[in-house]
C-alpha positions as CSV (number, residue, x, y, z in Angstrom):
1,X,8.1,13.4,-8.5
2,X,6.4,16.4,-7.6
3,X,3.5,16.5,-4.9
4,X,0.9,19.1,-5.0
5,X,-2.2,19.4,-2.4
6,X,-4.0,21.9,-4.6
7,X,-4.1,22.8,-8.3
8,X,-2.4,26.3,-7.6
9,X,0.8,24.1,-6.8
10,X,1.0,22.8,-9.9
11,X,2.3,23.8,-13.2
12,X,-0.2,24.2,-16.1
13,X,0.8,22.1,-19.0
14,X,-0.1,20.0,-21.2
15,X,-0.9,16.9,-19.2
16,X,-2.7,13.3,-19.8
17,X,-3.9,12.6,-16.1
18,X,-5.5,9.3,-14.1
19,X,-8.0,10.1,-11.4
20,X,-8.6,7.5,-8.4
21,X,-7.4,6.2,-4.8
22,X,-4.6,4.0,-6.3
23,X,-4.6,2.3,-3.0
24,X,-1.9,-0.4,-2.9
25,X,-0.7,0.9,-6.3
26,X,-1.1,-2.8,-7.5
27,X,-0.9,-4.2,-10.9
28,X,-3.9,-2.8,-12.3
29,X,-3.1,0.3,-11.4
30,X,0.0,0.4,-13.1
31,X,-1.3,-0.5,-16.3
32,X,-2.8,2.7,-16.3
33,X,0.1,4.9,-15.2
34,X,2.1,2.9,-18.4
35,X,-0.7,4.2,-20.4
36,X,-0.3,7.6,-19.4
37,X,3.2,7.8,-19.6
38,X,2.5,6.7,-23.0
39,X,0.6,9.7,-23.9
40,X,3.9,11.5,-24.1
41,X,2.3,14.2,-22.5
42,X,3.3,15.0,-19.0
43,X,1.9,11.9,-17.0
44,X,0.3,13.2,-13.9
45,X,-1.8,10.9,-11.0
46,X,-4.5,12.8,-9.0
47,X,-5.4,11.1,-6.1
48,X,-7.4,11.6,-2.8
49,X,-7.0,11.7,0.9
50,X,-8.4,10.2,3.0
51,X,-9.9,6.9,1.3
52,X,-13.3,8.3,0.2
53,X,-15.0,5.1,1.9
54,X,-13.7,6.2,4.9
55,X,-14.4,8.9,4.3
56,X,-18.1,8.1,3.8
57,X,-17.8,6.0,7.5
58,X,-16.8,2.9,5.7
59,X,-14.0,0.9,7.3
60,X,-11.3,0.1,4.5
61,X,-8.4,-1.9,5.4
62,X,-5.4,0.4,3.6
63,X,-3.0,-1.7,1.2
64,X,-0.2,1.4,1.7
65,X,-0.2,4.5,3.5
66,X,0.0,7.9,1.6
67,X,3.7,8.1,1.9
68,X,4.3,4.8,0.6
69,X,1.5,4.9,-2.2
70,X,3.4,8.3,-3.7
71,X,6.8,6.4,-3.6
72,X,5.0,3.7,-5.5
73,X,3.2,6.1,-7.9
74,X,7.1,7.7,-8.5
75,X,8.6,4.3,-9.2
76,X,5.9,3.7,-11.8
77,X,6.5,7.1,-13.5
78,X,4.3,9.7,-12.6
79,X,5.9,13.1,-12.6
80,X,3.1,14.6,-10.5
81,X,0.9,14.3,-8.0
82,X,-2.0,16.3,-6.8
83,X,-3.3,14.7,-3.5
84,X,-7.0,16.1,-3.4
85,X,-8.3,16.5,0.1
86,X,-11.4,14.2,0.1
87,X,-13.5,16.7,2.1
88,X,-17.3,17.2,2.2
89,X,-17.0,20.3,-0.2
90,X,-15.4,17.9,-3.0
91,X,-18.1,15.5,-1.9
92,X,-20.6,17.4,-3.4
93,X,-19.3,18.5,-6.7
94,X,-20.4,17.9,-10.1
95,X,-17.9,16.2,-12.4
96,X,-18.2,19.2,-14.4
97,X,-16.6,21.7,-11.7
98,X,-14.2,18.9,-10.3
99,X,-13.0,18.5,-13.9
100,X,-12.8,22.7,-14.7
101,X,-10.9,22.9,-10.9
102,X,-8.6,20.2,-10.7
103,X,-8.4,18.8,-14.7
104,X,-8.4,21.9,-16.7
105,X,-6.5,23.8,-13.8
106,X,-3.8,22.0,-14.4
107,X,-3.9,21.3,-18.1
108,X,-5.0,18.1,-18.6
109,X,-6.2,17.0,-21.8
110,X,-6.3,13.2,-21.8
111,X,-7.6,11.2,-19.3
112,X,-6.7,7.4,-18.5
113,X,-9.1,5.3,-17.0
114,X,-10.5,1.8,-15.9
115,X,-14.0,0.7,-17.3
116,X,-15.7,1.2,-14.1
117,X,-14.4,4.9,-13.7
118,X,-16.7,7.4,-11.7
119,X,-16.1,10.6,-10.3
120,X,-18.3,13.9,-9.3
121,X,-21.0,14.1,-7.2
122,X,-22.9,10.4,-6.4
123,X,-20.6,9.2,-8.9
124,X,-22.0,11.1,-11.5
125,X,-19.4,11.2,-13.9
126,X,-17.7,9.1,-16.2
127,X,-15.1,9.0,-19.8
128,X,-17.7,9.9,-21.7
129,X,-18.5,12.5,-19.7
130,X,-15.4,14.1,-19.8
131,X,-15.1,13.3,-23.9
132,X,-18.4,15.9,-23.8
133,X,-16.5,18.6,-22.2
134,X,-13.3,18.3,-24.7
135,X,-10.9,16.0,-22.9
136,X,-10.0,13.3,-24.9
137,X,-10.5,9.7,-22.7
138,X,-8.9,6.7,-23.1
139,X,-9.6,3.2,-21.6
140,X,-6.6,1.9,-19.9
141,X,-6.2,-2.2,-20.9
142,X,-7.3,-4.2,-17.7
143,X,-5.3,-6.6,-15.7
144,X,-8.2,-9.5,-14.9
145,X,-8.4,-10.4,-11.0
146,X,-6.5,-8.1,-9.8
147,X,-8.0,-5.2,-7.2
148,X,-7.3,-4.5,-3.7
149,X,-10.4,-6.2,-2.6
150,X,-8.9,-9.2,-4.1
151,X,-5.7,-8.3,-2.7
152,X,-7.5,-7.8,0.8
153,X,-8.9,-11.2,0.7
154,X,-5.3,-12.6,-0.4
155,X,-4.0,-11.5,3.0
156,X,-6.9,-12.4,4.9
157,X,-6.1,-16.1,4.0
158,X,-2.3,-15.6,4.7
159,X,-1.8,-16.3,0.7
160,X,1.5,-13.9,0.4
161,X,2.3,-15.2,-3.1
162,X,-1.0,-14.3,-4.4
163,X,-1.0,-11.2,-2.8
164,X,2.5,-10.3,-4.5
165,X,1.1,-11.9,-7.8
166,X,-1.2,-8.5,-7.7
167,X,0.9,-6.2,-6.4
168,X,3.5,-7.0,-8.4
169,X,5.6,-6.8,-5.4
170,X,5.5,-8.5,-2.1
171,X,3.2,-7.0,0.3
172,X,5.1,-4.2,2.6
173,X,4.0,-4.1,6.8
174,X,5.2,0.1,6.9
175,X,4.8,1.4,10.1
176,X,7.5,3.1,13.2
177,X,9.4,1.1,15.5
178,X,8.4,2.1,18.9
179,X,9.8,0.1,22.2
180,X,8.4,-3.2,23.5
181,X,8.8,-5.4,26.0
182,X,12.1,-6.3,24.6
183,X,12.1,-10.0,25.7
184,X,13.8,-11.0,22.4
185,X,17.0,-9.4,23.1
186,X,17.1,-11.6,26.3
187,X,16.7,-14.8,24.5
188,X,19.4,-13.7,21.4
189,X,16.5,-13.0,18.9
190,X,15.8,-9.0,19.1
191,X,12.8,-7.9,17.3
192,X,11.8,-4.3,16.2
193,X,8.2,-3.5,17.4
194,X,6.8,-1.8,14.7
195,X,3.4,0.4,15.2
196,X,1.0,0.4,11.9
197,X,-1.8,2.5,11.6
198,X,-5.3,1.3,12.6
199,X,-6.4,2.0,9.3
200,X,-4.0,-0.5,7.1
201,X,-3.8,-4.1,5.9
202,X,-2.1,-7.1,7.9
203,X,-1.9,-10.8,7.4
204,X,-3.7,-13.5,9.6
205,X,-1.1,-14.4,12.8
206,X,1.8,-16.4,12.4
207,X,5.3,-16.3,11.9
208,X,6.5,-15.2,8.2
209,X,9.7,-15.0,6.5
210,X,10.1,-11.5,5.1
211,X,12.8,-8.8,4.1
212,X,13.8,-5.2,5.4
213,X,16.3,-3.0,4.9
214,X,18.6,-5.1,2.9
215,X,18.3,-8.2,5.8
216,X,16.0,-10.7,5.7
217,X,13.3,-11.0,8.4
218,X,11.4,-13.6,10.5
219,X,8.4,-11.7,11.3
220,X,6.1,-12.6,14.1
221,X,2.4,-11.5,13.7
222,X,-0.2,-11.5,16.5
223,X,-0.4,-11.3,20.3
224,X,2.3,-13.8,21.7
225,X,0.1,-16.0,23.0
226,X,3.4,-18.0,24.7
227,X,3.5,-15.1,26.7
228,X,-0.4,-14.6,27.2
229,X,-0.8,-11.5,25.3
230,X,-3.8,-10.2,24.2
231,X,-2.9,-7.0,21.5
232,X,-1.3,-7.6,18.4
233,X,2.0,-7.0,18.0
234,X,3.7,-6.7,14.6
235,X,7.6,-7.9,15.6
236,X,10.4,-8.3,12.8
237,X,13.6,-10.0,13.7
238,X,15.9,-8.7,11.0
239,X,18.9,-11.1,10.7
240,X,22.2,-10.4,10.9
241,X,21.5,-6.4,11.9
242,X,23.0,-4.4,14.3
243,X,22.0,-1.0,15.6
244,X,18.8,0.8,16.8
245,X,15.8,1.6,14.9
246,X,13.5,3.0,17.6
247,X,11.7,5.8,16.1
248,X,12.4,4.8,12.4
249,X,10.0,4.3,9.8
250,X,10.1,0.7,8.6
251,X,9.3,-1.0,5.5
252,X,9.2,-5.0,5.8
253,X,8.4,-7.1,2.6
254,X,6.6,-10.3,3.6
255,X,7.2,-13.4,1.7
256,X,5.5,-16.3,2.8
257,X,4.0,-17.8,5.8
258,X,6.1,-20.6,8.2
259,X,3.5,-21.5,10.8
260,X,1.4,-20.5,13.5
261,X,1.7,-18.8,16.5
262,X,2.2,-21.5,19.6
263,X,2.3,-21.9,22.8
264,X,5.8,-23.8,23.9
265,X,6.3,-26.1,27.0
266,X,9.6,-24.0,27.9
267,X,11.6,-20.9,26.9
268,X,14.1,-23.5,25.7
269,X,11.6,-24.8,23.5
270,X,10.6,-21.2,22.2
271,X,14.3,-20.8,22.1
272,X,14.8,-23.5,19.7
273,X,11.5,-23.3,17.2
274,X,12.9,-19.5,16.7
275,X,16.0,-20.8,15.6
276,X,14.3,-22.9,13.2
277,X,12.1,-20.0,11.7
278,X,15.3,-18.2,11.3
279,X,17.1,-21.0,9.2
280,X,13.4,-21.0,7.3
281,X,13.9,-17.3,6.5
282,X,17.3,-17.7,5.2
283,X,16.1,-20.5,3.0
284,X,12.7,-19.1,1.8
285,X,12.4,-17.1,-1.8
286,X,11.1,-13.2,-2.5
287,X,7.7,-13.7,-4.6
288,X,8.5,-14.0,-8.3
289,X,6.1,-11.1,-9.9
């Protein structure tokens, strides 16, 4: 797929286009890539970064980051991308020089959309809109209960299969390894400690069965309170895996929840409730989507 971060890097063509955050990239948001893609025309996302709620001061708990939302977008069929900077210039726009700059710049001439679709200045603009200034618009079929608000609340109540039921995937923790205070290589369970920006989605605490880079995972969520932490810490044990990830980016599917985090009466009872998460993880099933 092709990424563009302005409509000068991009090839004007014929080109039926869908305009939004596409955060997640969940289920919904698929249905309308499939619909562009069967426009026959050259199917074409453009999208916008940051979120624009935060970029309006809202706080928005990201489903993906941008590099995992443009693997997703390529994986769904999208030949190009043009990630529009959500600055306070294109803030104040009307959907009539938004769709001239970044529509017609790039020779779009169907546009694939959601009922609820708004763009332009206060959210000024709509389908019909567009239909006015020659673009043919289409409504894309919609996939009921599914949004990332819905998908937000899914992992809020540590309900992973939902969550995947939306996605269409399992959810993904994506984030850098970075070092820690490597007390699981001491007791024969190493962990990865993997650093997720601020800005994105977790799950409640616990301990989940998950799956990353072709291992399966027990995942530990929260701030070790065995150990009386107090910052969360995001720590997969990938099973069976040897070698060093520090610095990597790393991409863990989680499944399901086990149980909570706990406090044991001995290491060799930590020691021992591990080994049963990991025989848990072996046994659990990826979300069927």
């Amino acid at each position: 797929m092709r990424i563009a971060h302005a409509p000068s890097q991009v090839v004007r063509q014929p080109r039926a286009a869908a305009i939004g955050t596409f955060d997640g990239v969940h289920r919904g948001h698929v249905s309308v890539i499939d619909a562009v893609v069967e426009t026959g025309l050259a199917p074409t996302v453009v999208t916008f970064d940051p979120h624009p709620r935060v970029a309006f001061g809202h706080r928005v708990d990201l489903l993906t980051t941008l590099e995992r939302r443009l693997e997703l977008l390529a994986e769904a069929g999208v030949e190009t991308t043009l990630v529009v900077a959500f600055v306070p210039e294109l803030q104040q726009l009307t959907p009539e020089a938004f769709a001239a700059e970044y529509l017609s710049g790039i020779g779009v001439e169907t546009v694939i959309a959601g009922d609820d679709f708004r763009f332009g200045v206060e959210r000024s603009g709509d389908l019909e809109l567009l239909e006015r200034l020659g673009y043919e618009g289409r409504v894309a079929p919609e996939v009921e209960g599914v949004s990332s608000t819905a998908i937000r609340a899914a992992l809020a109540e540590c309900d992973m299969r939902r969550a995947a039921e939306m996605l269409g995937r399992p959810f993904e923790l994506d984030g850098v390894v970075v070092p820690g205070h490597q007390r699981g290589s001491t007791i024969g369970y190493p962990t990865a400690n993997l650093r997720l920006e601020p800005d994105l989605a977790c799950p409640g605490y616990g301990i989940y069965a998950g799956f990353a880079r072709g291992h399966r995972a027990a995942i530990s969520i929260g701030i070790n309170p065995h150990y009386g932490g107090t910052e969360r810490r995001i720590e997969p044990h990938l099973l069976d895996f040897e070698g060093e990830l520090y610095g990597e980016r790393l991409v863990v599917e989680v499944w399901e929840r086990l149980r909570d985090e706990a406090v044991f009466e001995s290491e060799e009872a930590l020691v021992a409730q591990i080994a049963r998460d990991v025989e848990a993880t072996r046994a659990a099933r990826r979300p069927e989507v």
